[in-house]
C-alpha positions as CSV (number, residue, x, y, z in Angstrom):
1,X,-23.5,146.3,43.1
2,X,-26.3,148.3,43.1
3,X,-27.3,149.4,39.6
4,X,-25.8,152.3,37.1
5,X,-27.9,155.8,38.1
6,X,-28.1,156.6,41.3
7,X,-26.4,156.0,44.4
8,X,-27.5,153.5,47.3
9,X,-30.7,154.3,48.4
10,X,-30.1,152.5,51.8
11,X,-32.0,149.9,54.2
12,X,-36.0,148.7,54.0
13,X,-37.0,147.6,57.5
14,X,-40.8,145.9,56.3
15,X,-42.5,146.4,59.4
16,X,-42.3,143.6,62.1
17,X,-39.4,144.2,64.5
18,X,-39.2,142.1,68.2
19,X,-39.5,144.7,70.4
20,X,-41.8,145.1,73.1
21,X,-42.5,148.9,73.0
22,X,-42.1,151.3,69.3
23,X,-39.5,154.1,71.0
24,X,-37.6,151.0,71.8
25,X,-37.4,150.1,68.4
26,X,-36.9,153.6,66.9
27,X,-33.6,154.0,68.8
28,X,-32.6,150.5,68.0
29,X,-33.3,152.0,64.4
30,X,-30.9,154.7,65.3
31,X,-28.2,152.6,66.6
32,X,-27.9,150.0,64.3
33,X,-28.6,151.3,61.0
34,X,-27.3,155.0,61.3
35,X,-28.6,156.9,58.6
36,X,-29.5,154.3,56.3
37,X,-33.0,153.7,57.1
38,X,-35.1,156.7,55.4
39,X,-39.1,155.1,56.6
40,X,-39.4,154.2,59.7
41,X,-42.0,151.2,61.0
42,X,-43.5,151.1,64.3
43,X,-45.0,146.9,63.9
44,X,-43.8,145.7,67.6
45,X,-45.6,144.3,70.6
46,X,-48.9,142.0,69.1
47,X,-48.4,143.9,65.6
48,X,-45.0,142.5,64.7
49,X,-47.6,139.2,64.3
50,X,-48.6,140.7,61.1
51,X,-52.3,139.8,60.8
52,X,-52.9,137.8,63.8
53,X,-54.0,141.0,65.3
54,X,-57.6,140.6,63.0
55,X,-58.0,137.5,63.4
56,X,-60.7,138.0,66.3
57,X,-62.5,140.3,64.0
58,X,-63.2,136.5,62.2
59,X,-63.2,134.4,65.2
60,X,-65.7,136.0,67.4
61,X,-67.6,137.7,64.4
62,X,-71.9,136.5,64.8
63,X,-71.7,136.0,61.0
64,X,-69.5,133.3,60.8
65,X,-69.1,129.6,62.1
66,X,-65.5,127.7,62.4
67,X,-63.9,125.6,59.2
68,X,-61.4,123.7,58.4
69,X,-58.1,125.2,57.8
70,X,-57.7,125.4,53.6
71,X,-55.5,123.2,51.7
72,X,-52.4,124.8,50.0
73,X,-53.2,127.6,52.2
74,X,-50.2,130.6,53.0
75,X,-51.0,130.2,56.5
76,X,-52.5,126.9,57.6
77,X,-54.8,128.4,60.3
78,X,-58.1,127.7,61.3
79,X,-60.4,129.2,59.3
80,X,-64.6,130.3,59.7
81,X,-67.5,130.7,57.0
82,X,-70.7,131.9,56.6
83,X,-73.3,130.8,58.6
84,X,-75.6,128.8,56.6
85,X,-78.9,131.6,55.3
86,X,-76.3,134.5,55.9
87,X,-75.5,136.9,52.3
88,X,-73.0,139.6,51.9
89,X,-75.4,142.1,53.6
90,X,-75.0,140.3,56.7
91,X,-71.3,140.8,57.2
92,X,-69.8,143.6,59.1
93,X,-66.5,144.0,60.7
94,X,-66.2,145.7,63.8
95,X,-63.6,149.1,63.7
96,X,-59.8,147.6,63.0
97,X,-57.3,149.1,65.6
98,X,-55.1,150.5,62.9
99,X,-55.5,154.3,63.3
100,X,-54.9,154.5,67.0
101,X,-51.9,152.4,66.8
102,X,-50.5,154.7,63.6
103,X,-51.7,158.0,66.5
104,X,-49.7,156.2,69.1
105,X,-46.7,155.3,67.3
106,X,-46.5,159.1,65.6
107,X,-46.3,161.0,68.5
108,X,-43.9,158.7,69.2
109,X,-42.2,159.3,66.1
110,X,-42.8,162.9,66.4
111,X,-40.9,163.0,69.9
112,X,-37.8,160.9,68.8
113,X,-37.1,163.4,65.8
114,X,-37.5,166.7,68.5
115,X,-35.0,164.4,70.3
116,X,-32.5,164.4,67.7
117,X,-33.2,160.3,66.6
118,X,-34.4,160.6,63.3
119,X,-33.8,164.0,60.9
120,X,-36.5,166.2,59.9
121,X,-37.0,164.8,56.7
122,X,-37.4,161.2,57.7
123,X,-41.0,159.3,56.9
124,X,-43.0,157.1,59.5
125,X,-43.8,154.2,57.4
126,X,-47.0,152.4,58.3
127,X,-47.5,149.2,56.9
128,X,-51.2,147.7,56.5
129,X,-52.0,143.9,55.1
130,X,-54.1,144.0,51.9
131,X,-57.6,143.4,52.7
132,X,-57.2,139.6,50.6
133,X,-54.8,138.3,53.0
134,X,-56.4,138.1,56.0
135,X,-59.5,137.2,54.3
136,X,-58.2,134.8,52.1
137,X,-56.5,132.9,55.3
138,X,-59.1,133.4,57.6
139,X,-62.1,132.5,55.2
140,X,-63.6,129.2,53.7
141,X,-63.0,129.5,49.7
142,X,-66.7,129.4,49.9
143,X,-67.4,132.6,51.8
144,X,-64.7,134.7,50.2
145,X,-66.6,136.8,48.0
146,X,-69.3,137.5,49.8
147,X,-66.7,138.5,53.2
148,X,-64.3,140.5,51.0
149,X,-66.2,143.7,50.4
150,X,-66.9,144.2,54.4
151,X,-63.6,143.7,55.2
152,X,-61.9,146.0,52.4
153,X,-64.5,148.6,53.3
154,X,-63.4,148.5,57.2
155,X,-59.8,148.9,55.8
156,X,-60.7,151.8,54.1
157,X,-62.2,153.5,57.0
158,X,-59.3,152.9,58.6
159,X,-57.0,154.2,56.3
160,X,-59.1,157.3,56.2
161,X,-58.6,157.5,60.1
162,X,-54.9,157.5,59.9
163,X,-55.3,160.0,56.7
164,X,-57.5,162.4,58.6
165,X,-55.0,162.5,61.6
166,X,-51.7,162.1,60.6
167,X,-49.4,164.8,58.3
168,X,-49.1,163.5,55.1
169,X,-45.6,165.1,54.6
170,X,-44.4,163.0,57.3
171,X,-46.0,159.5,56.6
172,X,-45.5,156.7,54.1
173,X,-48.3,153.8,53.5
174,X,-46.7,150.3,52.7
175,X,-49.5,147.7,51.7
176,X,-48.3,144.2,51.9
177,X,-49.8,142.0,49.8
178,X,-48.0,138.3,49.9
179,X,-51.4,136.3,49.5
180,X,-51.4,138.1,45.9
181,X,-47.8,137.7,45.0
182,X,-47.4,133.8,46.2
183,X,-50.8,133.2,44.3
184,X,-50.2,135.3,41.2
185,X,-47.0,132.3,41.6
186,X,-49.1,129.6,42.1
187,X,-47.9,128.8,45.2
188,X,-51.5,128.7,46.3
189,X,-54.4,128.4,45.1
190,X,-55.5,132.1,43.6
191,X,-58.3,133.0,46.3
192,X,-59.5,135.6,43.2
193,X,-59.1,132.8,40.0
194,X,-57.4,135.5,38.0
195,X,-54.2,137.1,37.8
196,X,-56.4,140.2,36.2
197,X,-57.8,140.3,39.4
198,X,-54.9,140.2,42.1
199,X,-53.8,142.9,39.9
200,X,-57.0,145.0,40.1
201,X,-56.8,144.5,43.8
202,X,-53.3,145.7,44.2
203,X,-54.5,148.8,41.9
204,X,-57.0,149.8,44.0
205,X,-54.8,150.3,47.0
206,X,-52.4,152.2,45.8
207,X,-55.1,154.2,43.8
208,X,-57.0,154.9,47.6
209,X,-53.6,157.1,48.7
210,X,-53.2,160.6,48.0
211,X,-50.9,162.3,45.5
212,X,-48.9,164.0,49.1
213,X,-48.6,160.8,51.2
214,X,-45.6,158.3,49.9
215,X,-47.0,154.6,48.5
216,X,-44.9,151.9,48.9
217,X,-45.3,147.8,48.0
218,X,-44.0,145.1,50.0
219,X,-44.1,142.2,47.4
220,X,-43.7,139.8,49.6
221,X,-43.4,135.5,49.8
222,X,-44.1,135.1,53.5
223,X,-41.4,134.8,55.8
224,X,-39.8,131.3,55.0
225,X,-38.7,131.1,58.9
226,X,-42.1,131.0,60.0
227,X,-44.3,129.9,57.1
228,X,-43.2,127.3,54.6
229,X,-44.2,127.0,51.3
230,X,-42.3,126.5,48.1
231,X,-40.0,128.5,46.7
232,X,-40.9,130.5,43.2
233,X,-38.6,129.3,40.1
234,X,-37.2,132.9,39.6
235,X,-38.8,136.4,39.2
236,X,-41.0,136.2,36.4
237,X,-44.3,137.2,39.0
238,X,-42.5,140.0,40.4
239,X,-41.8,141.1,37.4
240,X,-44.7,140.9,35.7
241,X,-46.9,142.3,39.1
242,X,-44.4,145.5,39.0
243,X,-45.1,146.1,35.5
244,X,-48.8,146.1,36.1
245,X,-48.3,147.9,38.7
246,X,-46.2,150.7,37.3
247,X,-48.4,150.5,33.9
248,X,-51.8,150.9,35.3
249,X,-51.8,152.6,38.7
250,X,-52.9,156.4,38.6
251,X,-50.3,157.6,40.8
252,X,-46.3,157.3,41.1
253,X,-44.9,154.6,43.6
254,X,-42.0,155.9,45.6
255,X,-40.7,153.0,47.1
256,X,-41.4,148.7,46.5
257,X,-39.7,146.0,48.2
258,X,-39.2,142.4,47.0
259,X,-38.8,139.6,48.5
260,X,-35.8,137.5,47.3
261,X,-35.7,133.5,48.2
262,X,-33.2,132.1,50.2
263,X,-32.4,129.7,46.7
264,X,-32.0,132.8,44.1
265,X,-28.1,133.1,43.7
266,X,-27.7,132.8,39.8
267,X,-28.8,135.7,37.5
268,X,-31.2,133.0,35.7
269,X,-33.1,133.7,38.6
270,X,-33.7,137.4,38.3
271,X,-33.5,137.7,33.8
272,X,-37.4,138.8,34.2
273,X,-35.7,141.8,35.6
274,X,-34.4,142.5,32.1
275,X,-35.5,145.8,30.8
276,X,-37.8,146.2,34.1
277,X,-38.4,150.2,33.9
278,X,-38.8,152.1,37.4
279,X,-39.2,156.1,37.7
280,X,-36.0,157.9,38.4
281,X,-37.3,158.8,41.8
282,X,-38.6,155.2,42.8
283,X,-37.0,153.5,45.8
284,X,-36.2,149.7,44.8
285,X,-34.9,147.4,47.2
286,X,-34.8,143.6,47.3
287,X,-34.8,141.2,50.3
288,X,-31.4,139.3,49.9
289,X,-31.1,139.0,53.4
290,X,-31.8,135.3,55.2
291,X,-30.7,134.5,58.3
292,X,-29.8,131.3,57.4
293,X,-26.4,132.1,55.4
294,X,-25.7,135.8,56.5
295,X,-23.9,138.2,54.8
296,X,-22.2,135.4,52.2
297,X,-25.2,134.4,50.8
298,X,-27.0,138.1,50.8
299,X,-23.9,139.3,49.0
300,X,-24.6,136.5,46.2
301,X,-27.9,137.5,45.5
302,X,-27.1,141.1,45.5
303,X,-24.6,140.6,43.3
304,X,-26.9,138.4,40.8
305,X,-29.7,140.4,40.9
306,X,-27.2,143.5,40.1
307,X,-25.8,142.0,36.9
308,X,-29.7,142.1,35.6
309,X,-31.3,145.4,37.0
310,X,-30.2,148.4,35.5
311,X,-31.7,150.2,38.7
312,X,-29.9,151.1,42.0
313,X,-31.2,148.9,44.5
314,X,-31.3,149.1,48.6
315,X,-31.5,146.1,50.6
316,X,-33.7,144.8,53.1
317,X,-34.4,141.1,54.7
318,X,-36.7,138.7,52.7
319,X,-40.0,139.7,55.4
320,X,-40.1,141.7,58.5
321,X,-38.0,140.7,61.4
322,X,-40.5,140.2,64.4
323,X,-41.2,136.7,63.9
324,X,-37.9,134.4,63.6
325,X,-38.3,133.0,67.2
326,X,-35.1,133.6,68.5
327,X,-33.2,136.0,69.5
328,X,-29.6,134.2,67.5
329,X,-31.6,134.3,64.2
330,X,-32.7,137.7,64.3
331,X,-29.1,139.0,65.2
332,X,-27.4,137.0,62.4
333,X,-30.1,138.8,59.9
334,X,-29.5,142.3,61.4
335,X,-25.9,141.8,61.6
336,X,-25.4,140.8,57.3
337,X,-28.1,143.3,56.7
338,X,-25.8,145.9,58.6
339,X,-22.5,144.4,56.8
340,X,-24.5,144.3,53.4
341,X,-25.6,147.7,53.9
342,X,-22.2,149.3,55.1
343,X,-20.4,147.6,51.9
344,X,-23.3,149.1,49.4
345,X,-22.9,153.0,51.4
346,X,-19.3,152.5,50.8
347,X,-19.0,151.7,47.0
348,X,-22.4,154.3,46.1
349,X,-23.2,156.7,48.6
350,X,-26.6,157.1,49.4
351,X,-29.0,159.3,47.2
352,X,-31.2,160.6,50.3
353,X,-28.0,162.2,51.8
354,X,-29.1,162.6,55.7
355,X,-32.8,162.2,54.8
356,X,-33.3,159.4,57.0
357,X,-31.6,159.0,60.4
358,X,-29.7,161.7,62.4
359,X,-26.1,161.8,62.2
C-alpha cells in the first residue's frame, strides 16, 4: 500500500493530543502505538488548542482595538486591528511561551527514554503555528501587514530559545502552516494576495532551522471536526506547495505530513501526485485517517493515494487529535489509525527499525 522503495515508515502524531499532562501522553504513545511513532509531540493541556494559546498576545495587546470576525475566515473568531494613528513601529508582542513549554516537555522526554519509554534514537517533535495563522485569524485584513513582522520576529526569538536550550540531535521542528495551504486552495481569502508569497513564507521557516535539527511540514486543512470549511477538489495545492518547497528551500526536509479530506477516495483525487519527487531519506505520510468512517474509509484513501505515489508513505489522522470533543470520536480515530498502521507494518516493515519507540 505504501509505495515501491522503502519500507513503512510508521505513524505521524501532528501535535494536539487530549491529555491533561505530556508524560501522560508519552506513555499513551508507548502503549498504543508501540514502535511506530519515531517524533514524539508534547501539544496537551491549553496547547492541544493549537493557537488559542496566543490569542491574548492580540486581545489584551495596547496596540490594537477589537473587529469583526473576517468573512471566509479559517477560524471565525473575533478579531482586533490597529488602533487608528498606530504604524508598524508601534507593534510589539510580548515573549510567546513556547521555549519553556518545549524545556518542560524535554526533560520530560528526556526522563521517559532513561525509563525505557522511547529508544535512544527517538526525536521530540515540537510543533509551532506559522507566524500567518494566528495573525491572519486574529487580525483585520487591514492591519495584517503592518502586524505580521512583530509577530514573526517574536516567533523567531522564540525558536531561538528552544534552539539555544534544547539538543539538536534529539529535536525535530514541525511548522504548521494550514492558513497557507487552505488559502494557496482558495478556501479563503489569501491573507498575502499571492501564492508567490505563501510560498516565500513557508521558505523562510524552514530556511530559519539548522542543517542538525530535523524540519518537518504539517500541510494541513484544519481539522474538519472542529472547523468547517470546504473541502479542496483533489491535491493539485499540495502538490504544487511540496514542489516549491522541495525546489527552493536551502535545506533537506526530513519529514511532511498531509492532510487528506474525508471525500478523497478515488485516485482522481491524488493524480497531482504523479511524478511528485521526494529525497530518498524524506518521511511522507498522509492524513487518511477521519473519525467519521474508521479504518474502512482510511484504508480507501490509502489505497488511492498508493496507486499514484511512487513513495512509501506513513499514515497519520487528517489534524492533531486534541480537539474532537469527545472522548468516542477520538477512540474511533486512534483505533483505525492503530488498525491502519498494524496492516501497513505487516505488508512493509518499517525503515526506522526500533528508531522510535522501545520494544
Amino acid at each position: 500500500m505504501t509505495g515501491e522503495q522503502r519500507g513503512f515508515p510508521g505513524v505521524h502524531l501532528c501535535g494536539s493530543l487530549p491529555f491533561e499532562g505530556t508524560r501522560e501522553a508519552f506513555d499513551w504513545i508507548r502503549s498504543e502505538f508501540g514502535p511506530w511513532v519515531h517524533r514524539v509531540p508534547d501539544e496537551t493541556g491549553v496547547r492541544a488548542g493549537f493557537i488559542l494559546t496566543q490569542r491574548p498576545h492580540f486581545t489584551d495587546n495596547p496596540a490594537f482595538e477589537p473587529a469583526g470576525p473576517v468573512p471566509g475566515q479559517l477560524i471565525p473568531l473575533t478579531c482586533v486591528r490597529l488602533r487608528p494613528g498606530s504604524t508598524a513601529a508601534d507593534v510589539h508582542f510580548e515573549r510567546f511561551h513556547y521555549a519553556d513549554a518545549a524545556k518542560a516537555s524535554f526533560a520530560l522526554f528526556r526522563k521517559a527514554k532513561q525509563d525505557g519509554v522511547f529508544s535512544a534514537e527517538a526525536k521530540f517533535l515540537f510543533p509551532i503555528p506559522s507566524p500567518l495563522t494566528p495573525v491572519a485569524i486574529f487580525v483585520a485584513p487591514e492591519s495584517l501587514a503592518q502586524v505580521l513582522p512583530a509577530y514573526e520576529a517574536q516567533t523567531r526569538a522564540s525558536l531561538h530559545e528552544i534552539l539555544d536550550a534544547l539538543p539538536h540531535s534529539e529535536l525535530a521542528i514541525q511548522w504548521d502552516v494550514p492558513v497557507e495551504v487552505v488559502s494557496w486552495d482558495g478556501l479563503m481569502p489569501n491573507p498575502l494576495h499571492t501564492k508567490e508569497k505563501l510560498l516565500e513564507s513557508m521558505l523562510a521557516l524552514g530556511n530559519w532551522i539548522p542543517d542538525d535539527v530535523e524540519l518537518g511540514y504539517h500541510l494541513c486543512y484544519g481539522n474538519s471536526e472542529t472547523f468547517k470549511h470546504p473541502s479542496s477538489p483533489n491535491a493539485t495545492g499540495l502538490a504544487e506547495i511540496w514542489n516549491g518547497l522541495t525546489t527552493n528551500l536551502r535545506r533537506r526536509i526530513d519529514f511532511v505530513h498531509m492532510s487528506i479530506p474525508l471525500e478523497w477516495e478515488s485516485t482522481d483525487h491524488y493524480r497531482a501526485f504523479t511524478g511528485l519527487e521526494f529525497d530518498p531519506t524524506t518521511d511522507l505520510y498522509l492524513g487518511v485517517v477521519h473519525h467519521q468512517d474508521g479504518l474502512t474509509g482510511a484504508r480507501r484513501r490509502a489505497e488511492a493515494a498508493a496507486q499514484i505515489l511512487h513513495h512509501p508513505f506513513g499514515v497519520s489522522t487528517e489534524c492533531g487529535m486534541g480537539r474532537y470533543g469527545s472522548a468516542e470520536k477520538f477512540q474511533a480515530a486512534v483505533e483505525a489509525l492503530k488498525a491502519l498502521a498494524e496492516e501497513n507494518a505487516h505488508q512493509n516493515p518499517s525503515t526506522h527499525g526500533t528508531t522510535g519507540l522501545a520494544h
